[in-house]
NUKE-33709 format. One record per residue (C-alpha): residue in one letter; x, y, z negated. Coordinates in steps of 0.1 Angstrom, whole numbers. Layout:
<rs>
r residu=a&xx=X&yy=Y&zz=Z
...
</rs>
This chain:
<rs>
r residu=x&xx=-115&yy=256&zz=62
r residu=x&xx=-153&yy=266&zz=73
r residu=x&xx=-166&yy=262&zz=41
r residu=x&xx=-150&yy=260&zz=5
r residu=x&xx=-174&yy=236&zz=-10
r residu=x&xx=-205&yy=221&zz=0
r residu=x&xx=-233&yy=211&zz=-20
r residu=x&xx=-260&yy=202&zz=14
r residu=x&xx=-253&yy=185&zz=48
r residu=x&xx=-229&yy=198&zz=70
r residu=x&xx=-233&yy=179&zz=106
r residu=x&xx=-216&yy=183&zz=141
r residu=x&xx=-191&yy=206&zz=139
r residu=x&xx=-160&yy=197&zz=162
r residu=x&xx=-130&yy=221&zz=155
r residu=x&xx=-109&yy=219&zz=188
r residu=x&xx=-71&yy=215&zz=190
r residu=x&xx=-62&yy=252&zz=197
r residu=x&xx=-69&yy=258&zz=165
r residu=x&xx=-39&yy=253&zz=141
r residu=x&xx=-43&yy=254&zz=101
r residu=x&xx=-12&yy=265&zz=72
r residu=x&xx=-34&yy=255&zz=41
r residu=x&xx=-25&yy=273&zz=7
r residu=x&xx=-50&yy=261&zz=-16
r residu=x&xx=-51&yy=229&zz=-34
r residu=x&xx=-83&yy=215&zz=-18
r residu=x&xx=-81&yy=218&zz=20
r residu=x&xx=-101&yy=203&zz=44
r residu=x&xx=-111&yy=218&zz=75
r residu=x&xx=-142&yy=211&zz=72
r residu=x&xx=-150&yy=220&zz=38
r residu=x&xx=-123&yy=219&zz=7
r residu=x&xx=-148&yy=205&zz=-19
r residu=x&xx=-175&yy=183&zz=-9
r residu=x&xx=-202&yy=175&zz=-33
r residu=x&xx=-231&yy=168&zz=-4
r residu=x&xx=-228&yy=150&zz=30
r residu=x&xx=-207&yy=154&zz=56
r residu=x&xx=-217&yy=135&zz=93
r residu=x&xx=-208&yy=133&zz=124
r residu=x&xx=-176&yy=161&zz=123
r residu=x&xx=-147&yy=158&zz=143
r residu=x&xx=-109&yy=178&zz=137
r residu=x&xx=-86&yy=179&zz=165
r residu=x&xx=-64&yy=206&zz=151
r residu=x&xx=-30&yy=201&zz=136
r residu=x&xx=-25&yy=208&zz=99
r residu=x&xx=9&yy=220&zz=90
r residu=x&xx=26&yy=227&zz=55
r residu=x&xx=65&yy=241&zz=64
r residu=x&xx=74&yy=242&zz=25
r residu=x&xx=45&yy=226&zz=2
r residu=x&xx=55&yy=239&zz=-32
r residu=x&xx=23&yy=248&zz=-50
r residu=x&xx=23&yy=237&zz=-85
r residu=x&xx=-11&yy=222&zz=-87
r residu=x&xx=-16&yy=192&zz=-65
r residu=x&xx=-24&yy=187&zz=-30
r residu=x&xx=-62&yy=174&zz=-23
r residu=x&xx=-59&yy=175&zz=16
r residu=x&xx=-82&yy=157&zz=43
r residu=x&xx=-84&yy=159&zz=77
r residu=x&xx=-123&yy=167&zz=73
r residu=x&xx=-128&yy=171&zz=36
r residu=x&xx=-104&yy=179&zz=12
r residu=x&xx=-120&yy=164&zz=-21
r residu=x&xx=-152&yy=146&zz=-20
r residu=x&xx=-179&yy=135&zz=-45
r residu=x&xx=-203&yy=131&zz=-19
r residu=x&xx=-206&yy=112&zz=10
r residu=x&xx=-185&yy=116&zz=40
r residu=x&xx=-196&yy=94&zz=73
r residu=x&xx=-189&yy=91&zz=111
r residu=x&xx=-165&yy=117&zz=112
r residu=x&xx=-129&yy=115&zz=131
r residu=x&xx=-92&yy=131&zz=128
r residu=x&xx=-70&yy=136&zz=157
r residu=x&xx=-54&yy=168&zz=143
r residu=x&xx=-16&yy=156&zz=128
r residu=x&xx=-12&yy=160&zz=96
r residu=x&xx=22&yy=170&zz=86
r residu=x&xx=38&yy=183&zz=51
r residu=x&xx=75&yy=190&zz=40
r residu=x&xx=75&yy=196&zz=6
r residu=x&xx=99&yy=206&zz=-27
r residu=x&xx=70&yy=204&zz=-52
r residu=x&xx=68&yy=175&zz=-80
r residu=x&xx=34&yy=176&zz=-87
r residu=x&xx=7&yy=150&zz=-79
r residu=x&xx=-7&yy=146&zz=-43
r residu=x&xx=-39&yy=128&zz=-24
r residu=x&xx=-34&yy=132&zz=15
r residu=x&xx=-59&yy=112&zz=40
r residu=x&xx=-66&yy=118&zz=79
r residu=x&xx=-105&yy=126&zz=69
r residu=x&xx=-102&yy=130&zz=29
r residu=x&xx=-73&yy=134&zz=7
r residu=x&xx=-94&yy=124&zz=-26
r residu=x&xx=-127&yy=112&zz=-32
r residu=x&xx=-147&yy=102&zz=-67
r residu=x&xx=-179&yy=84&zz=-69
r residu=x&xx=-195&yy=56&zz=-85
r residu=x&xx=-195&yy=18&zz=-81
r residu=x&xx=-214&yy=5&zz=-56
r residu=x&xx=-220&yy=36&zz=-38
r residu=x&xx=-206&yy=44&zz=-6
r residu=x&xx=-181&yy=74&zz=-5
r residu=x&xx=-167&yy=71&zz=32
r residu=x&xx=-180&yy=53&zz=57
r residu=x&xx=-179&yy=51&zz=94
r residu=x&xx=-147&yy=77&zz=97
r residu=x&xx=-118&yy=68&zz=119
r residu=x&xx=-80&yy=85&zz=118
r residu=x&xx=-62&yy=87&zz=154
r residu=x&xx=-33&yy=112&zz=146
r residu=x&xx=4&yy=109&zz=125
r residu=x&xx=-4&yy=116&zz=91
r residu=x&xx=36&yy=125&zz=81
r residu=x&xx=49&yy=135&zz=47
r residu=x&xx=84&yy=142&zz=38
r residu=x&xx=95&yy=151&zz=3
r residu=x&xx=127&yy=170&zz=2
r residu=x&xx=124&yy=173&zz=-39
r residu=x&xx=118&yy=148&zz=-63
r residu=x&xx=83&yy=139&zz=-60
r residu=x&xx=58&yy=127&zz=-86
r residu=x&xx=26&yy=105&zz=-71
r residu=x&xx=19&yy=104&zz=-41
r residu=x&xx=-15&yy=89&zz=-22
r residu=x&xx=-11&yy=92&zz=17
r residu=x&xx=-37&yy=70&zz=40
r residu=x&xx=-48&yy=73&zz=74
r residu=x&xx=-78&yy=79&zz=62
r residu=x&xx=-83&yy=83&zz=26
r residu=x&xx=-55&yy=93&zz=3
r residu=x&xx=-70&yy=81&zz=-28
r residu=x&xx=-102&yy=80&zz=-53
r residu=x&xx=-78&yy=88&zz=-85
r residu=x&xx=-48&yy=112&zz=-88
r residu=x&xx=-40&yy=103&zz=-121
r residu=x&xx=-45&yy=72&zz=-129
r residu=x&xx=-54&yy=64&zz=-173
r residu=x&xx=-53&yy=32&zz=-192
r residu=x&xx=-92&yy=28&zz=-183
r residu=x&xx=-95&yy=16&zz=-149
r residu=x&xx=-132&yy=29&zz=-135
r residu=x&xx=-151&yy=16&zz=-104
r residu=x&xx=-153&yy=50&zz=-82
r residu=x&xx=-171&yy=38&zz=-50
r residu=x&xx=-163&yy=18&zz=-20
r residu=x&xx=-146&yy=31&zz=13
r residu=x&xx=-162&yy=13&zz=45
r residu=x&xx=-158&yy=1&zz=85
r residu=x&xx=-127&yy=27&zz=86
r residu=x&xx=-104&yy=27&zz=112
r residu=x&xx=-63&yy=43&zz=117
r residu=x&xx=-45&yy=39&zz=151
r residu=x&xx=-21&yy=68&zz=139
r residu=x&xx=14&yy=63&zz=123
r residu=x&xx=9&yy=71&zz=87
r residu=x&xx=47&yy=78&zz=73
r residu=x&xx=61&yy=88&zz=38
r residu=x&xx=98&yy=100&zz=38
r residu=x&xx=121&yy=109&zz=16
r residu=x&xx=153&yy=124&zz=16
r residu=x&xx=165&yy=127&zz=-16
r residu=x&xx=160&yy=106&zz=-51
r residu=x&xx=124&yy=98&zz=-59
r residu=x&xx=126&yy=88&zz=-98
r residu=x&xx=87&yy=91&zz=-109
r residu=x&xx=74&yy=92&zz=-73
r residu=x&xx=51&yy=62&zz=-76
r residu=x&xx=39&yy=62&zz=-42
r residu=x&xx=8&yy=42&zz=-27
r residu=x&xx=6&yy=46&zz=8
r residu=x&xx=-17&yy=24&zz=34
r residu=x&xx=-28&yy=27&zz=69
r residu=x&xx=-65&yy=37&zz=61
r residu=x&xx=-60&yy=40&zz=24
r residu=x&xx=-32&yy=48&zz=-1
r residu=x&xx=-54&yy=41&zz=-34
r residu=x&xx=-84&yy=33&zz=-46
r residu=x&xx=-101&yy=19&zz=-80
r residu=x&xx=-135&yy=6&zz=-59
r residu=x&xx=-139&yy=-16&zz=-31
r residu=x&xx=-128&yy=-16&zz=6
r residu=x&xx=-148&yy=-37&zz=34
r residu=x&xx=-144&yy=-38&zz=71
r residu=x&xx=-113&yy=-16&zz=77
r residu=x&xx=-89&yy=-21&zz=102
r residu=x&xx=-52&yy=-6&zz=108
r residu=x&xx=-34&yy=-1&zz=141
r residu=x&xx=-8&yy=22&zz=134
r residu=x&xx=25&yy=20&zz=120
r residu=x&xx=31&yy=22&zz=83
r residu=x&xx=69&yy=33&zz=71
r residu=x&xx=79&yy=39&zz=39
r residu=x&xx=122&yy=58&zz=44
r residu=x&xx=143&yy=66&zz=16
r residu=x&xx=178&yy=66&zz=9
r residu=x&xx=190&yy=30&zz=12
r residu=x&xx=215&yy=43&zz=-21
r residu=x&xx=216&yy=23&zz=-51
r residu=x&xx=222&yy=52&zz=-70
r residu=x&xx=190&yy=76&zz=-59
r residu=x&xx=161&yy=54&zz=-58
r residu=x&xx=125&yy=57&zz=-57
r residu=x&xx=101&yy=46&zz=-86
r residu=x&xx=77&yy=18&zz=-76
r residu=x&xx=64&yy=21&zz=-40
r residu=x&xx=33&yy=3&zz=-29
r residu=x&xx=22&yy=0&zz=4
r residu=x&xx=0&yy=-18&zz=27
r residu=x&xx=-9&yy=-23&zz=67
r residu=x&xx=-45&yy=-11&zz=54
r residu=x&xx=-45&yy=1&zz=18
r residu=x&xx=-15&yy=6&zz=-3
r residu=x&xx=-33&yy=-8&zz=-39
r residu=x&xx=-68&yy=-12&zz=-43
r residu=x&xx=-85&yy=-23&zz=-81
r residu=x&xx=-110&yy=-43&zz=-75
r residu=x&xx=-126&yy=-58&zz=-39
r residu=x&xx=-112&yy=-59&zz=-3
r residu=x&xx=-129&yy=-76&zz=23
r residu=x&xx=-127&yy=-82&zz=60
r residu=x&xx=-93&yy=-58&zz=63
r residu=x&xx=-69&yy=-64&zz=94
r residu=x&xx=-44&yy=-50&zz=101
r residu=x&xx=-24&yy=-51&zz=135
r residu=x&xx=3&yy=-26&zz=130
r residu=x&xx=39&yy=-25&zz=120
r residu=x&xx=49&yy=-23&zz=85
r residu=x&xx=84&yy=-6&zz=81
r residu=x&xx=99&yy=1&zz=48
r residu=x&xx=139&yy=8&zz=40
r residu=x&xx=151&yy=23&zz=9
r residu=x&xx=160&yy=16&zz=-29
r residu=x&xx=139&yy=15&zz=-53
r residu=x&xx=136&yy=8&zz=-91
r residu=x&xx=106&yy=-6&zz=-116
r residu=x&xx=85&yy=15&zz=-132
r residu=x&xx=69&yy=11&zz=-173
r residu=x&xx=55&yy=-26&zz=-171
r residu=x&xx=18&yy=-27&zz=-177
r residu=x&xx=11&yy=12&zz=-175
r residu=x&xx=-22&yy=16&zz=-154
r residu=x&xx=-4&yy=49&zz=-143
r residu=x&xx=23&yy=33&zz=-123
r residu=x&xx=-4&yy=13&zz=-102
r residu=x&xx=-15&yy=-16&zz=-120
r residu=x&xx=20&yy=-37&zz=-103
r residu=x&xx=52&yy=-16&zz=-116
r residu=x&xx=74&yy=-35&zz=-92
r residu=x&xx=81&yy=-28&zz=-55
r residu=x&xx=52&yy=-43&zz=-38
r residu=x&xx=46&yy=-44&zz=1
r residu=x&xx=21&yy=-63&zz=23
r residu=x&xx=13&yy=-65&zz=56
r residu=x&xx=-28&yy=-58&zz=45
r residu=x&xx=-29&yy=-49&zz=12
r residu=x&xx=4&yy=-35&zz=-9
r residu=x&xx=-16&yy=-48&zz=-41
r residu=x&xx=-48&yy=-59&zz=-57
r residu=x&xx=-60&yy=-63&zz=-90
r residu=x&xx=-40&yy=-56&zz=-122
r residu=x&xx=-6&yy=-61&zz=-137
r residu=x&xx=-2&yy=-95&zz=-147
r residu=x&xx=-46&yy=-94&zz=-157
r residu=x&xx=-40&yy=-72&zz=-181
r residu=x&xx=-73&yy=-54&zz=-170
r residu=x&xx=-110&yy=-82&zz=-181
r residu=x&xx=-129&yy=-66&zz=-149
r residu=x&xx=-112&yy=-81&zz=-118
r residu=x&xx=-124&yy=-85&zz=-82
r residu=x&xx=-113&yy=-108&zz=-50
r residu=x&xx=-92&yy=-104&zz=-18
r residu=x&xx=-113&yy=-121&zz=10
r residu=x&xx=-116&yy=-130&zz=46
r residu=x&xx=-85&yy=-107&zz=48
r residu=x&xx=-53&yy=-111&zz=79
r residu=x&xx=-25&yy=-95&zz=89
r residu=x&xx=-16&yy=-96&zz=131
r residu=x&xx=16&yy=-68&zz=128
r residu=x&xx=50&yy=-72&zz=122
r residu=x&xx=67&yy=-69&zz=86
r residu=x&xx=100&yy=-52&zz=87
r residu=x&xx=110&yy=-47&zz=50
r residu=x&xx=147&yy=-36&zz=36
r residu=x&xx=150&yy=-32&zz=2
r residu=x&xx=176&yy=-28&zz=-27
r residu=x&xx=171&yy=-21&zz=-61
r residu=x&xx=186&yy=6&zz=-83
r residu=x&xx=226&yy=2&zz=-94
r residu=x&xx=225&yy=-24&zz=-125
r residu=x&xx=191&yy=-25&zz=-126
r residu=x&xx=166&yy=-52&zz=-130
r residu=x&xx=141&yy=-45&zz=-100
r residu=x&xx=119&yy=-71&zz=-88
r residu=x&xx=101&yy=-68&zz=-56
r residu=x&xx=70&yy=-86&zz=-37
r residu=x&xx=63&yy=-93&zz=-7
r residu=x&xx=30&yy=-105&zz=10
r residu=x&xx=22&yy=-105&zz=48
r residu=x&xx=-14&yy=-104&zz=39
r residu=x&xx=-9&yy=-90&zz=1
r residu=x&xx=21&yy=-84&zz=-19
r residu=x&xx=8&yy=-88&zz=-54
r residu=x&xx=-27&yy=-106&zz=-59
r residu=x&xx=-44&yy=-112&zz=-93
r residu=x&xx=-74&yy=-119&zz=-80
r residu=x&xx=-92&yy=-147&zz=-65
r residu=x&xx=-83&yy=-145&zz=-31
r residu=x&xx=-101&yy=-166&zz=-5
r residu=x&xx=-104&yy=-172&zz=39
r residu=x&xx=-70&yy=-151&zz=45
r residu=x&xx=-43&yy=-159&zz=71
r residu=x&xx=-10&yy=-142&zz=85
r residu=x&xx=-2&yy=-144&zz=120
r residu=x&xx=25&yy=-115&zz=116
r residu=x&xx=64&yy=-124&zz=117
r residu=x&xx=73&yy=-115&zz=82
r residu=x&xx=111&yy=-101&zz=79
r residu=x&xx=124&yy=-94&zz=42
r residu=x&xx=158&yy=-87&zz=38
r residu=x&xx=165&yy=-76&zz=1
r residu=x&xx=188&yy=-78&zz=-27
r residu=x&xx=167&yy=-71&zz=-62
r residu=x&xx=171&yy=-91&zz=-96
r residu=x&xx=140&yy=-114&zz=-87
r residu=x&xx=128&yy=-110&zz=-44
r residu=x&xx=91&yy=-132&zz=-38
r residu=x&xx=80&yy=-137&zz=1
r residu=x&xx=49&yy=-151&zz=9
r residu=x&xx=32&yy=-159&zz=39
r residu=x&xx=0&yy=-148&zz=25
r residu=x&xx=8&yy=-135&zz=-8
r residu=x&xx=42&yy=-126&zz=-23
r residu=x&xx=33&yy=-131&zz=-61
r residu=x&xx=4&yy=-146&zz=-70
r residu=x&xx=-11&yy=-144&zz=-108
r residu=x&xx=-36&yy=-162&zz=-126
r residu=x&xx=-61&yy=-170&zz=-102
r residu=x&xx=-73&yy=-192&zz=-70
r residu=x&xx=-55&yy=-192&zz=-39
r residu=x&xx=-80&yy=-212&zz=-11
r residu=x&xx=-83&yy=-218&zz=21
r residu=x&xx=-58&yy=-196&zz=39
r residu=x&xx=-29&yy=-202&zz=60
r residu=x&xx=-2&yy=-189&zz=77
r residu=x&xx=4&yy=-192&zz=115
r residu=x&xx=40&yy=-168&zz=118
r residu=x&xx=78&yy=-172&zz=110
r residu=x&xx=92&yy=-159&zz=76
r residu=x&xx=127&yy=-144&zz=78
r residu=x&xx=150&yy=-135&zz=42
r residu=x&xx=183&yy=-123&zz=46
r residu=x&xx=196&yy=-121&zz=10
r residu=x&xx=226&yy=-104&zz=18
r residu=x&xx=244&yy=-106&zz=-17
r residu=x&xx=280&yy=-93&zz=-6
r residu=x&xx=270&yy=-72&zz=19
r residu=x&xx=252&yy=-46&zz=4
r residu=x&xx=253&yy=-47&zz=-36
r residu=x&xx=283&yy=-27&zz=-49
r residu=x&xx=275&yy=-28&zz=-83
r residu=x&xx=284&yy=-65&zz=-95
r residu=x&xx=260&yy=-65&zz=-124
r residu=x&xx=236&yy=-65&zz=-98
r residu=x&xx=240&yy=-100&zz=-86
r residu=x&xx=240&yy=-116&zz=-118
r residu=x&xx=211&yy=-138&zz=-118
r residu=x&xx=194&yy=-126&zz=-88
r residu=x&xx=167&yy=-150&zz=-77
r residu=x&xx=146&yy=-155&zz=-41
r residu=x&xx=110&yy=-173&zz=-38
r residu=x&xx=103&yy=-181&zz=-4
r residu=x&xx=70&yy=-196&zz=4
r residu=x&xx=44&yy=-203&zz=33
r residu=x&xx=13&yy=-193&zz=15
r residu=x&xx=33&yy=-177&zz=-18
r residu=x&xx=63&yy=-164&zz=-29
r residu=x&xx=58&yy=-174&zz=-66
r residu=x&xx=24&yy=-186&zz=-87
r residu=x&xx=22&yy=-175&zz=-122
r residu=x&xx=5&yy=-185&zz=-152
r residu=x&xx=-15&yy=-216&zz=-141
r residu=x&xx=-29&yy=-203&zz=-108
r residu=x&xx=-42&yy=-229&zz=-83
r residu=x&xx=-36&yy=-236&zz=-43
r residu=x&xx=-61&yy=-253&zz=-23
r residu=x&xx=-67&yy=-265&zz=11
r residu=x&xx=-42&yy=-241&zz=19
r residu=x&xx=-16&yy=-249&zz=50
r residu=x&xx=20&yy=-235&zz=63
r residu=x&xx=16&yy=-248&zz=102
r residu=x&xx=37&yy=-264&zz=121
r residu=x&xx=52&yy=-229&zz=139
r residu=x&xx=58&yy=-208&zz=108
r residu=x&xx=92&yy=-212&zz=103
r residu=x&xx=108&yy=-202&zz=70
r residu=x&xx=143&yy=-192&zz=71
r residu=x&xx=168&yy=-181&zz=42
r residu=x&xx=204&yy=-170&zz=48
r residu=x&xx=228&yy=-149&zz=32
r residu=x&xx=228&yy=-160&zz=-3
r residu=x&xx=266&yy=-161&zz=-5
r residu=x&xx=266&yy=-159&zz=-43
r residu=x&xx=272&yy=-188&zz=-65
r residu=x&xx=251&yy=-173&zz=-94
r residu=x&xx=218&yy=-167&zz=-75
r residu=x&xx=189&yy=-190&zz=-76
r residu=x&xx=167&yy=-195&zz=-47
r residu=x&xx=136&yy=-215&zz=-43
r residu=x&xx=121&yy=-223&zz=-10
r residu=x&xx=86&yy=-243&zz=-2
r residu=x&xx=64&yy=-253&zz=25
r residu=x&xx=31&yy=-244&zz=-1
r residu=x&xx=52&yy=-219&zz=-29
r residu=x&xx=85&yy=-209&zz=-39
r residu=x&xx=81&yy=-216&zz=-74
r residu=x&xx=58&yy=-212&zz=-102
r residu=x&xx=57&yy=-205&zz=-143
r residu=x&xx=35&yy=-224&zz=-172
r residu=x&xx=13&yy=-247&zz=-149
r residu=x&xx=9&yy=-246&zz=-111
r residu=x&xx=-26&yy=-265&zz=-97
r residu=x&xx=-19&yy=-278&zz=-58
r residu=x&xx=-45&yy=-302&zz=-42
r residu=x&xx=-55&yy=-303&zz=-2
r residu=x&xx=-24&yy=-283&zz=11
r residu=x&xx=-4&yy=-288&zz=44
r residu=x&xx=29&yy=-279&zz=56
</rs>
């Protein structure tokens, strides 16, 4: 990088494509690898390139800035990005910045836009991983105390951001989005284009530990506002839980997948401070494949605007053709939220078909497996929890919801116009199918 920290302003500096970067430090941007001032108006349009990652301290890379407790605004990737690593350690990887830390309220990045493949493929067993087009998180290691670490704003990604692996990923706990993997803070006004995949072995016997990801932001604590995304969201692989209610595994320690936002909010409210999920819609494509680990008791969600929501969520829509075919111990689709917990659910709708193939005997060996295996299929929600309410909601008239493939006497499947199902007490009033 030019500079290895900065502590003033660093402006107008455009680093053209013939240059090519091998970083071997930690914190790599190439711009600056520690930014604790402001960084405006920089462009990279070289490609950054790690053959063999296997440092044991964790990656911090961005695009611009590798690690940033400043500001970083109006700057732009369209240099790929591209790791293949061994190592097991914790990594934050973003088009413009891998990891940022500030304070709630403040803007950290703002005005930055991702247009290249930001591509990493683990060929060891991993531990977490943050990849976003344009910010890879604002925590790398997440504690029981959830903080408020500043908001990421009016971002953009039109490159395919891809996490692969090709081996078993026990303890990976991903989060990967389209602009941003993680983030305990807020998001407003970002907007994905590109492709989002998520490829591991589809093997019931080398799974990966709790993946989130998101069209825009693969988990986010606290607010999201005015996020779209247009792009596809592609995920195959197996995957197990990880330790229910440990902040470290994301807030949700199931599988959780949406076409804007992977999750929001915290597992089951176990967290006092919350936030909301508003004025939020998904336009791409949801192409999910999933299986859960051999004898396991994985549960997965699925959300074409948000896979998991315990917040209030308020003004979002699906337009997106939602396809989920899965075999897990408990499988929620929604047509705006997969699982829904403990809060409102208004004025939102969903305009696209929803497709589950539950494939019982095709692709579970292990018969314990499909013991008990249940499916929630709804238009607005997969499954309500714990006295959550729907209003003015509506499924219309050409979303189609569609369940085959549940050959499998013992499964229980639950399919609504409004919501799947629902525990303790479920509050409807004004809602259309």
């Amino acid at each position: 990088h030019f500079f290895t920290s900065n502590n003033g302003t660093i402006k107008n500096i455009v680093i053209e494509s013939s240059c090519k970067f091998f970083p071997a430090t930690a914190e790599f941007g190439t711009i600056v690898g520690n930014n604790n001032g402001t960084i405006s108006s920089c462009e990279n349009k070289a490609a950054i390139t790690i053959a063999d990652e296997s440092m044991s301290a964790g990656l911090k890379l961005g695009g611009i800035a590798g690690k940033s407790s400043g500001l970083v605004e109006k700057c732009k990737n369209s240099g790929k990005i591209s790791l293949t690593g061994t190592s097991s350690a914790i990594h934050s990887i973003g088009g413009v910045v891998g990891y940022f830390e500030g304070k709630e309220g403040k803007v950290a990045v703002d005005n930055c836009e991702n247009k290249a493949d930001v591509i990493f493929s683990i060929t060891g067993t991993p531990k977490n991983m943050y990849i976003g087009g344009v910010v890879g998180s604002s925590v790398v290691n997440k504690s029981a105390n959830m903080g408020n670490y500043g908001v990421v704003k009016d971002c953009s990604n039109s490159g395919n951001v891809t996490h692969r692996w090709t081996v078993s990923g026990g303890g990976s706990y991903c989060n990967v989005g389209g602009v941003v993997g993680y983030i305990e803070g807020d998001v407003e006004n970002l907007t994905n284009t590109g492709v989002v995949t998520l490829d591991s072995p589809s093997d019931p016997a080398a799974v990966s530990t709790r993946p989130t990801l998101g069209g825009v932001v693969g988990y986010v604590y606290y607010n999201a506002k005015n996020c779209v995304n247009k792009g596809k969201v592609f995920v195959r692989g197996a995957y197990s839980a990880g330790t229910k209610g440990n902040a470290g595994a994301g807030c949700m320690y199931q599988p959780t997948f949406g076409g804007v936002i992977g999750g929001i909010g915290s597992a089951e409210d176990k967290f006092s401070k919350s936030g909301s999920l508003v004025d939020c819609h998904n336009e791409g494509e949801l192409d999910i494949e999933f299986c859960q680990k051999s004898g396991g008791g994985t549960q997965s969600n699925v959300g074409a605007v948000a896979g998991y929501s315990s917040v209030p969520t308020e003004n979002c829509y699906n337009t997106g053709k939602a396809k989920f075919n899965s075999s897990a111990n408990a499988n929620r689709l929604g047509g705006v939220i997969g699982y829904a917990v403990t809060k409102t659910l208004k004025n939102c709708y969903n305009d696209s078909d929803l497709t589950c193939d539950a494939r019982n005997d095709a692709l579970e060996t292990n018969a314990t497996n499909k013991l008990g295996m249940q499916y929630y299929l709804g238009g607005i929600a997969g499954y309500v929890f714990k006295g959550a309410s729907v209003e003015s909601c509506e499924n219309r008239e050409n979303a189609v919801i569609t369940f085959t493939g549940c050959n499998n006497t013992k499964s229980l499947s639950y399919v609504g116009g409004i919501s799947g199902s629902y525990s303790d007490s479920f509050n409807m009033s004004g809602c259309q199918n």
